[in-house]
MARVOVEX-249768 format. One line per 3 residues: number of its first residue (from 1); their letters; for each residue z, x, y of C-alpha. Coordinates in Angstrom, 2 decimals, padded with zeros to 5 digits. Each point is the difference from the previous one (the first is absolute). Example, Ala and Ser with C-alpha at 12.3 -4.5 7.8 and 13.67 -1.06 7.14 Angstrom:
MARVOVEX-249768
1	as	007.80/012.30/-004.50  -000.66/001.37/003.44
***
This chain:
MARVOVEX-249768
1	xxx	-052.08/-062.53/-008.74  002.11/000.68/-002.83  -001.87/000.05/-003.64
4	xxx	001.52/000.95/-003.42  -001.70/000.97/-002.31  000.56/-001.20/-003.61
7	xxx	-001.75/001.42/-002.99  000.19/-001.39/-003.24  000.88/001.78/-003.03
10	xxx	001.73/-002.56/-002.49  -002.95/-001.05/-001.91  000.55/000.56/-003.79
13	xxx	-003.23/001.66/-000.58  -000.13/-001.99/-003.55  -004.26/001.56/-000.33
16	xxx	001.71/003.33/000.58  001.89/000.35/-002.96  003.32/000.97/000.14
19	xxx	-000.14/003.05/002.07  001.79/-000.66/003.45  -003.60/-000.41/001.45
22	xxx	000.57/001.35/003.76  001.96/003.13/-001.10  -003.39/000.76/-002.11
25	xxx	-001.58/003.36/001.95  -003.24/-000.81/002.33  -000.63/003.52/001.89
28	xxx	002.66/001.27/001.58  002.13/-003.06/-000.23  000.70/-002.54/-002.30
31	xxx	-001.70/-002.87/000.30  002.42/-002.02/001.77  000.66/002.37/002.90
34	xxx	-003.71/000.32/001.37  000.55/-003.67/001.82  003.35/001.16/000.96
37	xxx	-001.42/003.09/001.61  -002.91/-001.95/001.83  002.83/-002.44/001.12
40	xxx	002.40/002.96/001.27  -002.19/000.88/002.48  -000.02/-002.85/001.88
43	xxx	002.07/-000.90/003.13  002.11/-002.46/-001.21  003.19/-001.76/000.13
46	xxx	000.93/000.36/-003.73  -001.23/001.07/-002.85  001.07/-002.40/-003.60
49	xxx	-001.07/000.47/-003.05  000.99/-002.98/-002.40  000.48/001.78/-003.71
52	xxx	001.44/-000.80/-003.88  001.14/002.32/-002.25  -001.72/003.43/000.94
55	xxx	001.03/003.57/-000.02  -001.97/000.70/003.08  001.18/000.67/003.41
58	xxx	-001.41/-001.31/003.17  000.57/002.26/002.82  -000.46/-001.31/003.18
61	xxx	000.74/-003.70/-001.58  003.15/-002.04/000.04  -000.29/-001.40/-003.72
64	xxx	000.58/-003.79/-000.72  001.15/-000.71/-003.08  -002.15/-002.81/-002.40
67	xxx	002.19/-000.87/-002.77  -002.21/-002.49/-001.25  -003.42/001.57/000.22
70	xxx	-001.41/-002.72/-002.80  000.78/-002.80/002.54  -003.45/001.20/002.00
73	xxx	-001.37/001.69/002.84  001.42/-002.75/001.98  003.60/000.83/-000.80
76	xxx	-000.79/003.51/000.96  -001.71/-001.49/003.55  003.04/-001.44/001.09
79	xxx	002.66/002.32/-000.81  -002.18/002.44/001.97  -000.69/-003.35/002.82
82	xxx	004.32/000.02/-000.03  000.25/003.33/000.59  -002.38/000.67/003.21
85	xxx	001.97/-002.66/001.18  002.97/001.30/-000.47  -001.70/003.18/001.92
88	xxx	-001.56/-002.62/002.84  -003.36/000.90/-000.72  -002.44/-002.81/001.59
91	xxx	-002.89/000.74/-002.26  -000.14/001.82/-003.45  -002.81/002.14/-001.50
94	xxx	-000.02/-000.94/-003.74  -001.97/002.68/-002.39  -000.10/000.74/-004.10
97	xxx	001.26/003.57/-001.05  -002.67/-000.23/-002.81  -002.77/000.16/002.83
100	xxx	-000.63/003.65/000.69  -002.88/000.07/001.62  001.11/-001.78/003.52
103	xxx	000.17/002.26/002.71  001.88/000.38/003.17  -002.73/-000.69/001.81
106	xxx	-000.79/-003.59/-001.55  004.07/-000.76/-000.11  -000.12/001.17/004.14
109	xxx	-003.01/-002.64/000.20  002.03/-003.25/-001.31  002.82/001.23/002.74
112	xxx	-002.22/000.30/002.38  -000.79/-004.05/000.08  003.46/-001.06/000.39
115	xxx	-000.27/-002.09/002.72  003.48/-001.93/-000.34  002.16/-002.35/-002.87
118	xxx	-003.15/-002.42/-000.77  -001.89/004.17/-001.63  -001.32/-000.74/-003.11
121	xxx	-002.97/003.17/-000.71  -000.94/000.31/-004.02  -002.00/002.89/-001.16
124	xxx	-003.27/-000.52/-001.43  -002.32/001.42/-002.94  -003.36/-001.68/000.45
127	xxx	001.06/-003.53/000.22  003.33/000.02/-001.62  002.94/-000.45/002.34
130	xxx	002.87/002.33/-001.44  002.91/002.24/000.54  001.25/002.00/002.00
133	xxx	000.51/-002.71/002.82  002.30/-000.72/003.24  001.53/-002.94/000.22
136	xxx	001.86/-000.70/003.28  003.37/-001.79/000.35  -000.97/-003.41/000.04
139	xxx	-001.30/000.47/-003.36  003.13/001.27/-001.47  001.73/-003.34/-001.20
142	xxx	-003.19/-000.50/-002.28  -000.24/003.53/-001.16  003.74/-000.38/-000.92
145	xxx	-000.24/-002.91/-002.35  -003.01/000.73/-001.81  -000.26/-000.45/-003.93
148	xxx	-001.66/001.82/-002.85  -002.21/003.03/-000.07  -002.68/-001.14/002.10
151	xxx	002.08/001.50/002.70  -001.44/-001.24/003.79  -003.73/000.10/-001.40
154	xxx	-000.11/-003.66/001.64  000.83/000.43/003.03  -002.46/003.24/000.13
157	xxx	-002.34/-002.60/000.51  000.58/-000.70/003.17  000.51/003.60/001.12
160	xxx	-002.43/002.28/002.45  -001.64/002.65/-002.05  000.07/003.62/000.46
163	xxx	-002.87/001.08/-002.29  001.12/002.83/-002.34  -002.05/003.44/-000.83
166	xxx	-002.01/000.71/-002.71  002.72/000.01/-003.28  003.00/-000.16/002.22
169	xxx	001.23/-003.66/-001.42  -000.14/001.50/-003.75  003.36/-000.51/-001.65
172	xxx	001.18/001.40/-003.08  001.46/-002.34/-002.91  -001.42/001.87/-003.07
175	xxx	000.06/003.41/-001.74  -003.77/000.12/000.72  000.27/-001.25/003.60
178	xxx	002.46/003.36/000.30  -002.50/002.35/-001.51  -002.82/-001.36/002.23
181	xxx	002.59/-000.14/003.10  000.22/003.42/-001.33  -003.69/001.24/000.08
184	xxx	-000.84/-001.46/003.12  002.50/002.22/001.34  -001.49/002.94/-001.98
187	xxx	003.17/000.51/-001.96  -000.28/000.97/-004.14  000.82/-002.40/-001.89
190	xxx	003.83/-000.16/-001.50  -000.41/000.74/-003.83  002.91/-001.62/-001.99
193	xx	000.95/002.62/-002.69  001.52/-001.34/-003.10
***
């Protein structure tokens, strides 16, 4: 079986500030790369990562291009949908680069339950149905012409659940949520000097 995955990294990150949030440092990487990293060591077919306007590099990614990042994590969903097609994937693994807390282990257990085109496996946090998720091929039409920022939280709700560790579905969208990302990992705080 052939699965892409596609990580999204287009948000605008408007309770950030105007720091490019994902390039902000989180232990050894910035904060956008720790998903990427979890993600490169998988098996699989291809590896995209959807992105704006960002100074960071994605190794290991083929980059997709959102030029309209305001139009919505749906517009980033299918431009990364278009191109796993383009690659004949048959099922695509669909993760947030400001989640750094997933591991390898919990992406390896949503592959793990593709069973064929009709896959559709959410990740869980107590009894909310979230990202990352697989979504097999027969799902891709709807994935593709999805609207807004609500992304493909609705169809998460029919989705299998792979229930996530302890912490593992935190995501960062604030200054504060970096500092705590940053003292669970036992890093110093970052002190801006004037």
């Amino acid at each position: 079986m052939s699965v892409a995955a596609i990580l999204l990294a287009a948000g605008r990150s408007t309770r950030f500030g105007d720091a490019d949030k994902l390039a902000a440092p989180l232990g050894d990487l910035p904060l956008g790369l720790h998903a990427a990293r979890a993600l490169a060591a998988l098996p699989l077919a291809a590896r995209l990562v959807v992105t704006g306007p960002t100074a960071l590099e994605w190794p290991n990614f083929r980059t997709v291009r959102n030029e309209r990042p305001e139009a919505g994590m749906a517009h980033s969903i299918g431009l990364g949908i278009a191109a796993a097609r383009r690659l004949g994937a048959d099922a695509v693994l669909i993760a947030l680069a400001d989640m750094p807390f997933v591991t390898t282990r919990h992406f390896q257990r949503l592959l793990d339950r593709h069973v064929g085109p009709d896959s559709l496996v959410a990740s869980s946090a107590g009894d909310r149905r979230m990202p990352p998720a697989l979504f097999g091929a027969n799902w891709f039409d709807t994935l593709g012409t999805l609207g807004g920022d609500r992304g493909a939280r609705a169809l998460l709700d029919r989705a299998d659940i792979i229930a996530a560790g302890s912490g593992q579905m935190r995501d960062v969208d604030s200054i504060s949520d970096l500092e705590n990302a940053r003292i669970s990992l036992g890093v110093s705080p970052v002190v801006e000097r004037p």
